[in-house]
PAZAPA-4460 file (N, C-alpha, C; in steps of 0.05 Angstrom, whole numbers, plus 32768, in hexadecimal, padded with zeros to 4 digits):
% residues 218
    n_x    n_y    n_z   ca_x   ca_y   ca_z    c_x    c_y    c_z   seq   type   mol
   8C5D   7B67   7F6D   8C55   7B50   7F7F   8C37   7B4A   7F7B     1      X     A
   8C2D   7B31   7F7C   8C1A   7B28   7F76   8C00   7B2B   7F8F     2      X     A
   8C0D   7B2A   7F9F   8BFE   7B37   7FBA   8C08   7B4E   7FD2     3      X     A
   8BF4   7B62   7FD8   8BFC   7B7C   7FE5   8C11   7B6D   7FFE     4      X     A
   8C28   7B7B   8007   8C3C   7B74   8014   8C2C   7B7D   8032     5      X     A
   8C2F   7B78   804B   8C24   7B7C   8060   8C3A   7B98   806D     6      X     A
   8C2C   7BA4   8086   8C36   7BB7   8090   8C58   7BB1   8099     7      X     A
   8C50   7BA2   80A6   8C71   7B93   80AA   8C7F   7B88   809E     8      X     A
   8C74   7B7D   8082   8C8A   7B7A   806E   8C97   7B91   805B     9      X     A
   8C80   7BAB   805F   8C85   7BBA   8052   8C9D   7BCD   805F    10      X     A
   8C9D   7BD0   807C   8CAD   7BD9   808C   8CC7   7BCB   8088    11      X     A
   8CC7   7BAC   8085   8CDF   7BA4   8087   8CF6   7BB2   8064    12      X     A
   8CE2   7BB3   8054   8CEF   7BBF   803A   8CF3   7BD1   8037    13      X     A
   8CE4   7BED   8041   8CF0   7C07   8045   8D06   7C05   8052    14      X     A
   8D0B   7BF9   8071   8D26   7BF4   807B   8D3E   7BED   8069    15      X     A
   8D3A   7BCF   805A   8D46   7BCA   804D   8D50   7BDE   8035    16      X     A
   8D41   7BED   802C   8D47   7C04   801C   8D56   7C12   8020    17      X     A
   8D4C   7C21   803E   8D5A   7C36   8044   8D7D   7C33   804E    18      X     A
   8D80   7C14   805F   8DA0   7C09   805A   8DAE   7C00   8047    19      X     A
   8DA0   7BF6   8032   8DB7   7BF8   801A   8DAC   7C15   800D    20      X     A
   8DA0   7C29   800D   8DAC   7C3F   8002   8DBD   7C51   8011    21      X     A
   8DBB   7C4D   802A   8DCE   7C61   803D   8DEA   7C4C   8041    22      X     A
   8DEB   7C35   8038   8E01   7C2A   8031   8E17   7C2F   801A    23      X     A
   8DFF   7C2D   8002   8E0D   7C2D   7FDD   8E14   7C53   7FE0    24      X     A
   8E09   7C5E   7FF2   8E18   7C78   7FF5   8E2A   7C84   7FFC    25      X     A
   8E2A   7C73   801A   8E4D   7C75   8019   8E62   7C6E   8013    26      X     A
   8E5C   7C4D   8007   8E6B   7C43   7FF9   8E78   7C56   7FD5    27      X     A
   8E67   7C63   7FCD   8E6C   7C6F   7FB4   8E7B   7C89   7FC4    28      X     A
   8E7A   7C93   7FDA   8E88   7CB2   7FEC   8EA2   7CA7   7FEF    29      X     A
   8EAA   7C89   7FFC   8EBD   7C80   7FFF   8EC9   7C6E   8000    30      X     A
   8EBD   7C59   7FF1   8EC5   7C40   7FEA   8EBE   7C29   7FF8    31      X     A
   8EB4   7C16   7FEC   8EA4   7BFA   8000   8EB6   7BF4   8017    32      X     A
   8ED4   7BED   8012   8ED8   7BE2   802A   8EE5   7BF5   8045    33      X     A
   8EE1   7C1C   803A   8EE5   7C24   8052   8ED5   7C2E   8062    34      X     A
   8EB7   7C25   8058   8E9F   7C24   8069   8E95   7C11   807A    35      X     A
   8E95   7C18   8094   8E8F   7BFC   80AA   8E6D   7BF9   80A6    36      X     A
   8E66   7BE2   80B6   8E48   7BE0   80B2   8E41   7BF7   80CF    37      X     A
   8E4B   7BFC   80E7   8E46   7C0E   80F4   8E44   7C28   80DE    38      X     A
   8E53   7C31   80D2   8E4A   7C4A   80C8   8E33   7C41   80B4    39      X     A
   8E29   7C34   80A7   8E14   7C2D   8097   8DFD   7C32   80AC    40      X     A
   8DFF   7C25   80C1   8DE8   7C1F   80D5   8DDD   7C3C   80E0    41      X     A
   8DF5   7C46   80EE   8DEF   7C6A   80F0   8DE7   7C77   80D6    42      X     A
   8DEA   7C75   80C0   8DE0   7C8A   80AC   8DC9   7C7B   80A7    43      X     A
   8DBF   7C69   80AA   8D9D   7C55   80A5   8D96   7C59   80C0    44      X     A
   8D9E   7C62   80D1   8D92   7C6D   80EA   8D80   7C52   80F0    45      X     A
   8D96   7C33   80FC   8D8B   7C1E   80FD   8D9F   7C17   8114    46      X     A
   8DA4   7BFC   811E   8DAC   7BF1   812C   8DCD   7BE8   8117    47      X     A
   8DE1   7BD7   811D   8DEC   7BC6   810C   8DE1   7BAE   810D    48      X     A
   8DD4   7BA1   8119   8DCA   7B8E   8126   8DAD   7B8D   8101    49      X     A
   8DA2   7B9E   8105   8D94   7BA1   80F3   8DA0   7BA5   80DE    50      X     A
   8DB3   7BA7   80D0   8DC4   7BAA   80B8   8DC6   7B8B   80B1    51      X     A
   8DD0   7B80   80C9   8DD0   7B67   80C6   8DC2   7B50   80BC    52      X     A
   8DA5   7B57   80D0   8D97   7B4E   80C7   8D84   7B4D   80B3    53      X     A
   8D93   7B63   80A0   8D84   7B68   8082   8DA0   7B5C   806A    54      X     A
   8DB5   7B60   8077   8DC5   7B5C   8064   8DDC   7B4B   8070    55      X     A
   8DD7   7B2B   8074   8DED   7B24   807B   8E0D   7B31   8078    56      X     A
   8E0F   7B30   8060   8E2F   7B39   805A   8E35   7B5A   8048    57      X     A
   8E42   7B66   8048   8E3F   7B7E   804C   8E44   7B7E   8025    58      X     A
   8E4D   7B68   801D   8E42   7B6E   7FFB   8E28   7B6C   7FF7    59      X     A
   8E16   7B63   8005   8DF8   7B63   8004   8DE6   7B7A   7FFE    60      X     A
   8DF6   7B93   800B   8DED   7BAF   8017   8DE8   7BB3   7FF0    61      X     A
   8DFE   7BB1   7FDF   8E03   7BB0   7FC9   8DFC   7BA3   7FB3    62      X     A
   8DF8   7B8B   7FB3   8DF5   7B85   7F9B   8DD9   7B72   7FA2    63      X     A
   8DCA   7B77   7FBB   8DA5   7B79   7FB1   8D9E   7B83   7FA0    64      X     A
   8DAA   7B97   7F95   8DA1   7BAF   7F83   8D9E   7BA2   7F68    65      X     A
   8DB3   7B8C   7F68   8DAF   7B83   7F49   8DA8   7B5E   7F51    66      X     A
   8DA0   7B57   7F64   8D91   7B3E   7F6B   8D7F   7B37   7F53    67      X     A
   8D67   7B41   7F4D   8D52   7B3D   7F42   8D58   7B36   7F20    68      X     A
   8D72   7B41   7F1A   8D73   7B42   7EF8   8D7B   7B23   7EF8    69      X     A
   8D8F   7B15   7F0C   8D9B   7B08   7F02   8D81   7AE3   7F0A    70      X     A
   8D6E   7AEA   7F0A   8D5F   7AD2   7F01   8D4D   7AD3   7EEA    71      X     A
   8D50   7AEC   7EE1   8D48   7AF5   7EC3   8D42   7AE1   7EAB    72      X     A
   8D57   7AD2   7EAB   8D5F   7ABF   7E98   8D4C   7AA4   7E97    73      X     A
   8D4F   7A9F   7EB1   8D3E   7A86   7EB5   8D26   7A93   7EB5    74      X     A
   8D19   7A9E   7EBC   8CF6   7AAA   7EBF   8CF0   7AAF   7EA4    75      X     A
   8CFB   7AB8   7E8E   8CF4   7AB9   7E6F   8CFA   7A9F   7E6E    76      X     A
   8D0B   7A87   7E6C   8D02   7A6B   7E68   8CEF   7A64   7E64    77      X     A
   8CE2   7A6D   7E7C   8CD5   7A56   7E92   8CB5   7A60   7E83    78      X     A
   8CB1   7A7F   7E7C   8CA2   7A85   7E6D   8C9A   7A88   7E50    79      X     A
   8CB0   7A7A   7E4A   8CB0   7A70   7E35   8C95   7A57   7E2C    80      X     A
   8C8C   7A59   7E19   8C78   7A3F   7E0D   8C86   7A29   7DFD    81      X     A
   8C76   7A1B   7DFF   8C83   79FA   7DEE   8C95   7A01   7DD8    82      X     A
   8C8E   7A0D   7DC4   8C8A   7A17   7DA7   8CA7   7A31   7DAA    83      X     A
   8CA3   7A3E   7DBE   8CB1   7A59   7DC4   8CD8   7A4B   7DC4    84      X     A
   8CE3   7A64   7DB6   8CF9   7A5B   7DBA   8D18   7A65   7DCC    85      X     A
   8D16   7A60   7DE5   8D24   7A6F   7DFC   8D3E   7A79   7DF4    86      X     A
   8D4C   7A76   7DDC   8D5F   7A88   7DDB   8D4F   7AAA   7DC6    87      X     A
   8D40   7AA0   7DB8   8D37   7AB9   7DB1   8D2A   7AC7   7DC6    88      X     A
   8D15   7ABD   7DD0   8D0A   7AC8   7DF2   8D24   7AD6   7E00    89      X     A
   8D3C   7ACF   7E06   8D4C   7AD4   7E10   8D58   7AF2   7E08    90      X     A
   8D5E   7AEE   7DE4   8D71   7B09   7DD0   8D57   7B20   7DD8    91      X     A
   8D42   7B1A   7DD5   8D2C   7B2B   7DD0   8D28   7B41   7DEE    92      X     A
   8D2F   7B30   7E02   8D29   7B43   7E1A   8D42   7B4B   7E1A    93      X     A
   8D5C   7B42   7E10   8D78   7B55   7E17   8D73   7B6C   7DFF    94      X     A
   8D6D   7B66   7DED   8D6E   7B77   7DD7   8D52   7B95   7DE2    95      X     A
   8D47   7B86   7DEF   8D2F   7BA1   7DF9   8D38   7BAB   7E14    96      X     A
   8D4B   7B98   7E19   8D59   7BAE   7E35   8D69   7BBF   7E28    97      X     A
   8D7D   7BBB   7E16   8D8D   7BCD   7E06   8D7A   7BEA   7E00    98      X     A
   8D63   7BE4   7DF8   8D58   7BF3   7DEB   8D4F   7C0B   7DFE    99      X     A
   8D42   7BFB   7E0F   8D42   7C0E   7E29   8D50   7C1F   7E39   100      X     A
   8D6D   7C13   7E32   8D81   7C18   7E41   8D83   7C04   7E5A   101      X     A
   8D7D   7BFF   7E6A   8D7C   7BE6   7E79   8D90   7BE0   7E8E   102      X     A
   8D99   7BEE   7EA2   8DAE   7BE6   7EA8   8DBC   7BC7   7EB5   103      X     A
   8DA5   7BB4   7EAE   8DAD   7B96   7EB2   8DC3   7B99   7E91   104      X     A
   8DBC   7B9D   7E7D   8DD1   7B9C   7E67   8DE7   7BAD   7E68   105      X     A
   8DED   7BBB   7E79   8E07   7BC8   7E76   8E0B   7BE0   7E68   106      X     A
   8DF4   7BE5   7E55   8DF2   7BF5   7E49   8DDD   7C1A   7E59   107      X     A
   8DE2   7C23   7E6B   8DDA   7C38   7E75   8DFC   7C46   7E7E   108      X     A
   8DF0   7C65   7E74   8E03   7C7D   7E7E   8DFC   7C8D   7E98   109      X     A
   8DE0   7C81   7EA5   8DDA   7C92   7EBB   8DF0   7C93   7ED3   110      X     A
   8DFE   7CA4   7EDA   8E19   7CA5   7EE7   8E0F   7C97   7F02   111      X     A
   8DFD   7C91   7F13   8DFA   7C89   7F29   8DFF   7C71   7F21   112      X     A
   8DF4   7C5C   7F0B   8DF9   7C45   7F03   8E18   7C42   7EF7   113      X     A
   8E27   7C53   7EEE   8E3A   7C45   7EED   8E55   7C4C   7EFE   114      X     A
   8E4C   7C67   7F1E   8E5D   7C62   7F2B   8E50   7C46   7F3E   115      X     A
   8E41   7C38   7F40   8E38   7C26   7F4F   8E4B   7C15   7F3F   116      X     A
   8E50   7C0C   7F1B   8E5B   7BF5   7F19   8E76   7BFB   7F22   117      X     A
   8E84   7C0F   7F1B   8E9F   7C19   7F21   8EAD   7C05   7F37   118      X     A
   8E96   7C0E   7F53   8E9B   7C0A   7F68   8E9F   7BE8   7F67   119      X     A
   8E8C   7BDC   7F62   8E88   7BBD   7F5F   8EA3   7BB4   7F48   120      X     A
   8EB0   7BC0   7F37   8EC6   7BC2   7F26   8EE4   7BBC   7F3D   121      X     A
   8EE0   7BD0   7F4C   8EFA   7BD9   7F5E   8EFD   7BD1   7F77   122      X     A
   8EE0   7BB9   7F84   8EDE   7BB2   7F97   8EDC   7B90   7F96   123      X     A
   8EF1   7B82   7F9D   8EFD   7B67   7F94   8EE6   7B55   7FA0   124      X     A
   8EDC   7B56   7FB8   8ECA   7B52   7FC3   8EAD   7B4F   7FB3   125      X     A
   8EA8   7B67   7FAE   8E8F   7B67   7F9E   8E8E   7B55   7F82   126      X     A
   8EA7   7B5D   7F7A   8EA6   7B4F   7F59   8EAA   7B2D   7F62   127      X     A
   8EAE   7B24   7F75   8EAE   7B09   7F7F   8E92   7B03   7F82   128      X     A
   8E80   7B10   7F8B   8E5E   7B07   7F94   8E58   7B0B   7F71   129      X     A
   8E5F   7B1D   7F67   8E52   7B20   7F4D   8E5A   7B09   7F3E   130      X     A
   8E74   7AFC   7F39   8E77   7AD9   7F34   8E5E   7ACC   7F3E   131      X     A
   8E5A   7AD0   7F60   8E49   7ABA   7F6A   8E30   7ABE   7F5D   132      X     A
   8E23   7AD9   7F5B   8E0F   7AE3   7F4F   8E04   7AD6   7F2A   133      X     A
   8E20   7AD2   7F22   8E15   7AC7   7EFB   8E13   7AB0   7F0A   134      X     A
   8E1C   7A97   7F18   8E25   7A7B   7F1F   8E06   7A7B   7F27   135      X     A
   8E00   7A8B   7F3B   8DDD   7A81   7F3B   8DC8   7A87   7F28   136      X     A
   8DDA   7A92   7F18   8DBF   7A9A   7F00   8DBE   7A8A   7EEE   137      X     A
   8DD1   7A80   7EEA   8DE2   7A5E   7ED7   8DD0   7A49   7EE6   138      X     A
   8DD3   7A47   7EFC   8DC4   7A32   7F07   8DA7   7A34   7F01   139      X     A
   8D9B   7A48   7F0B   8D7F   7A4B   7F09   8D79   7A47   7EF0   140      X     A
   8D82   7A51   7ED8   8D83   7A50   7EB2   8D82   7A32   7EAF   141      X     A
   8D9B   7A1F   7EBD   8D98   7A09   7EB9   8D7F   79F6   7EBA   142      X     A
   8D72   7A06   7ED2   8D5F   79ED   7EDD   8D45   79F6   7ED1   143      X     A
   8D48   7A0F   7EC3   8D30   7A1A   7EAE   8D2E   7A07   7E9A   144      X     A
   8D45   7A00   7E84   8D50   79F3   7E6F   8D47   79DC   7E73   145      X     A
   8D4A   79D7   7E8D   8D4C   79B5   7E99   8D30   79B1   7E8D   146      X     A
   8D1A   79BC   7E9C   8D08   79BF   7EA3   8CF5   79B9   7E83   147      X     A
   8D01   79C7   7E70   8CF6   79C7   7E56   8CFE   79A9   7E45   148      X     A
   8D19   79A1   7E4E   8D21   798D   7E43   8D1A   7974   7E4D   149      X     A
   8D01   7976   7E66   8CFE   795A   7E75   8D1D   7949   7E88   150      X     A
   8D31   7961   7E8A   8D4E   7955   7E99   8D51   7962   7EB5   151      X     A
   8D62   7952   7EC3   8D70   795D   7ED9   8D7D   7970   7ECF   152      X     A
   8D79   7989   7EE3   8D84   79A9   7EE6   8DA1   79A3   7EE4   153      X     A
   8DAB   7983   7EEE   8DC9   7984   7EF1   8DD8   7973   7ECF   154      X     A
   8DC1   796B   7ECB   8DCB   795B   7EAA   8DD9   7970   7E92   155      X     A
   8DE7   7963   7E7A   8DFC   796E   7E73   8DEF   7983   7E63   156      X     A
   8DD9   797D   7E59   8DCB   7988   7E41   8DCD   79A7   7E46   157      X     A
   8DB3   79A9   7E62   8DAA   79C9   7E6F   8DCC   79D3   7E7D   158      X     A
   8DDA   79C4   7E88   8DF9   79D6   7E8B   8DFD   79E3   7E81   159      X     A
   8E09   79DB   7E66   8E1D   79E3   7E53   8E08   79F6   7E43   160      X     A
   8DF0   79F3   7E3F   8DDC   7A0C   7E36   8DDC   7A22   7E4A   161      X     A
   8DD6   7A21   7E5E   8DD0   7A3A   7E72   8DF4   7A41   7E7D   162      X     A
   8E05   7A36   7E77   8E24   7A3B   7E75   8E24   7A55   7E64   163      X     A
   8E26   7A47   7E4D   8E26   7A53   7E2C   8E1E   7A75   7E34   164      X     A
   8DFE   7A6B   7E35   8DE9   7A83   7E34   8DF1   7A9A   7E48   165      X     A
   8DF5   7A8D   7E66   8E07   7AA0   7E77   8E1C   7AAB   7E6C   166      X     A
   8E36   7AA0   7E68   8E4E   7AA9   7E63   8E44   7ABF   7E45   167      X     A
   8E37   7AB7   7E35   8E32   7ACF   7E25   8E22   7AE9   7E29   168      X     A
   8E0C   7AE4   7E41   8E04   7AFE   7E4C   8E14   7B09   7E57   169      X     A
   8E2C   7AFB   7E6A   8E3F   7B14   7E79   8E55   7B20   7E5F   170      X     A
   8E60   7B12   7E53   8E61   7B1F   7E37   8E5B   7B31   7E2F   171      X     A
   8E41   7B32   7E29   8E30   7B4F   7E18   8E33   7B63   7E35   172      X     A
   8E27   7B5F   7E4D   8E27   7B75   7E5A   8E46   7B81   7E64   173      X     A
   8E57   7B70   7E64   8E77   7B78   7E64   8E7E   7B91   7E52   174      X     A
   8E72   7B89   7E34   8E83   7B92   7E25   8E6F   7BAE   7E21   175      X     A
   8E57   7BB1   7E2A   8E48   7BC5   7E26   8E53   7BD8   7E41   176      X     A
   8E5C   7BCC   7E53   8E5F   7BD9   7E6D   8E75   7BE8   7E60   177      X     A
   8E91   7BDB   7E56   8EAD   7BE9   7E46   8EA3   7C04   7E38   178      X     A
   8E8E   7BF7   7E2E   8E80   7C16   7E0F   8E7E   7C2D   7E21   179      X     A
   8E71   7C29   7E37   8E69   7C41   7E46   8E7E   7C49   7E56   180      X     A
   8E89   7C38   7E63   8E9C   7C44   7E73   8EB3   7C55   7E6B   181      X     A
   8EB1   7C4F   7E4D   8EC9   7C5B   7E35   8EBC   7C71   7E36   182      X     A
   8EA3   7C79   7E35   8E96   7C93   7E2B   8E91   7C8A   7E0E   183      X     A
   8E8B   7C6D   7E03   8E83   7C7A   7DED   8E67   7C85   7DE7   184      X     A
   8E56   7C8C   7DD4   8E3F   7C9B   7DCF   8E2B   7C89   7DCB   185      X     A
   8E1D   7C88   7DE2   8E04   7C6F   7DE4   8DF4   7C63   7DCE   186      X     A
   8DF5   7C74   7DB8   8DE2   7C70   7DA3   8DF5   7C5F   7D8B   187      X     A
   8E12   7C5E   7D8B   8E25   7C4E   7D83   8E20   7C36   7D8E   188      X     A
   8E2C   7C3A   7DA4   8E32   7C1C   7DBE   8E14   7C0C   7DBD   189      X     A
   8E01   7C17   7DBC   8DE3   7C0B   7DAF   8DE4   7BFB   7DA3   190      X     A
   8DF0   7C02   7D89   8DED   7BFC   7D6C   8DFE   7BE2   7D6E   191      X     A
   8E16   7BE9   7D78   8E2B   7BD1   7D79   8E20   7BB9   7D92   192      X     A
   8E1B   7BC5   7DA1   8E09   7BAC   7DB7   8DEE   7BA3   7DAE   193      X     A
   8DDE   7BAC   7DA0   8DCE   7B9B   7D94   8DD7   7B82   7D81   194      X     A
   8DEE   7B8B   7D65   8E00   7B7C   7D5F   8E10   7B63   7D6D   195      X     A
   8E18   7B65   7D84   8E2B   7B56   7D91   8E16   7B44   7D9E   196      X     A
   8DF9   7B48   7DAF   8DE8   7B33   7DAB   8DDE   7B31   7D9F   197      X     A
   8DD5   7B2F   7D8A   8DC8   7B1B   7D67   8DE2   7B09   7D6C   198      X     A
   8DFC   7B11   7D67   8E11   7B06   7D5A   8E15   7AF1   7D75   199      X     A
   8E15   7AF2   7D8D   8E17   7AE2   7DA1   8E00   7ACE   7DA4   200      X     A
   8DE7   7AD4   7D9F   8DD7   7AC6   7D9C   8DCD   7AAD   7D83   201      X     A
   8DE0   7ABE   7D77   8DE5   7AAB   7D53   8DF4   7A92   7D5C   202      X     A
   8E06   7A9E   7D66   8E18   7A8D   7D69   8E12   7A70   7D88   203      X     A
   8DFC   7A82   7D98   8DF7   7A64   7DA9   8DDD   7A57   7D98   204      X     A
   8DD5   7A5F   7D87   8DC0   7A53   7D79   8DC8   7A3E   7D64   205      X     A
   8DDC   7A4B   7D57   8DF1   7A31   7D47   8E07   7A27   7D51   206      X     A
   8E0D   7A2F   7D5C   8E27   7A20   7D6A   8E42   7A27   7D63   207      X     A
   8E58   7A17   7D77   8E69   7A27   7D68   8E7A   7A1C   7D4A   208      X     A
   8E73   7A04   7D46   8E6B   79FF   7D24   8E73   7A0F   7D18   209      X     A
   8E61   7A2A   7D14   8E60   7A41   7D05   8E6B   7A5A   7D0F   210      X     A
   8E87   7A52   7D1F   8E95   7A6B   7D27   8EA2   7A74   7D19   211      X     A
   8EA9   7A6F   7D08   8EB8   7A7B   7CF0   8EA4   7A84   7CE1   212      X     A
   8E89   7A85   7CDA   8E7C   7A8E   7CCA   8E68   7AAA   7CCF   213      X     A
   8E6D   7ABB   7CC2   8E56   7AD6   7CCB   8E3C   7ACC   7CD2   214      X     A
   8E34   7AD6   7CDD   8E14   7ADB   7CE8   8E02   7AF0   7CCE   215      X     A
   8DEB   7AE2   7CD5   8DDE   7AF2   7CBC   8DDA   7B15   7CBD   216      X     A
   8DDE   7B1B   7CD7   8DE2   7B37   7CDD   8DFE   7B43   7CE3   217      X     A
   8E09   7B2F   7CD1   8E2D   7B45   7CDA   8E2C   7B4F   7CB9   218      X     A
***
């Protein structure tokens, strides 16, 4: 943050902390929907009243946790220069999350991270906000695009680009999520998910024109 947070804002974020982690805890002990927000509220040693008022709806408790990745897309746009070209800006930071391991790409074995996705897998609810969750990141991508192309956020051009670009990030992190969840050996599933975006990224760079044709890295 660009400026020190005040006493009372800082208070309000520890709170907020401490209810979605004494939430995402019991939810992984016994499953999201057979935890009430009363028992959340007693183990955050808070009110429910206060649960509330940090987390309207009780998928909130949950998937704040991954809030922040999903405007990712548009903020490398947007920092993008005249000259700069936002789908490589784009491969370059997925390709260095891979590298990192990253768990916005799908690609991490740390078991807390992937009984968290499990849960979001097996909970109909959750995987419904996570729809709502890419739909605003599509939007926001759009009006990045817009923004470069001199168009309305709602014109056809930035759509069907920040469409594209979305539907192929949930793609790569889908199929990287499968690698791990299979158990395969990270340093494989790497190799092949670095592969699978070049080759996804080839392909929104040329179009699909050239779907029949290899990519210069296959």
């Amino acid at each position: 943050m660009s400026e020190r947070l005040g006493l009372r804002e800082r208070k309000k974020l520890r709170t907020r902390e401490a209810i979605s982690d004494a939430a995402v805890r019991l939810f992984l002990e016994r499953g999201f929907d057979s935890v009430t927000v009363a028992e959340i509220a007693e183990a955050a040693e808070v009110s429910s009243m206060t649960v509330f008022n940090h987390f309207p709806a009780k998928e909130d408790l949950v998937l704040c946790r991954i809030d922040d990745h999903f405007g990712e897309a548009a903020a490398i746009v947007r920092a993008c220069g005249p000259e700069d070209s936002p789908l490589e800006a784009l491969l370059r930071h997925f390709v260095s999350g891979l590298d990192e391991r990253n768990p916005s790409t799908g690609l991490c074995d740390e078991p807390g991270f992937l009984a968290f996705q499990r849960m979001i897998m097996h909970t109909p609810s959750l995987k419904l906000r996570l729809v709502d969750q890419w739909l605003g990141s599509r939007s926001e991508l759009a009006a990045a695009l817009a923004g470069r192309l001199g168009e309305e956020p709602e014109g056809i051009a930035p759509t069907i680009a920040a469409l594209q670009i979305t539907a192929a990030q949930q793609a790569l992190v889908s199929r990287n999520l499968e690698r791990v969840l299979a158990g395969r050996d990270l340093e494989t599933a790497h190799a092949e998910a670095v592969a699978d975006a070049e080759r996804a990224f080839f392909l929104l760079e040329h179009g699909l024109a050239r779907f029949n044709r290899p990519s210069p890295t296959a």
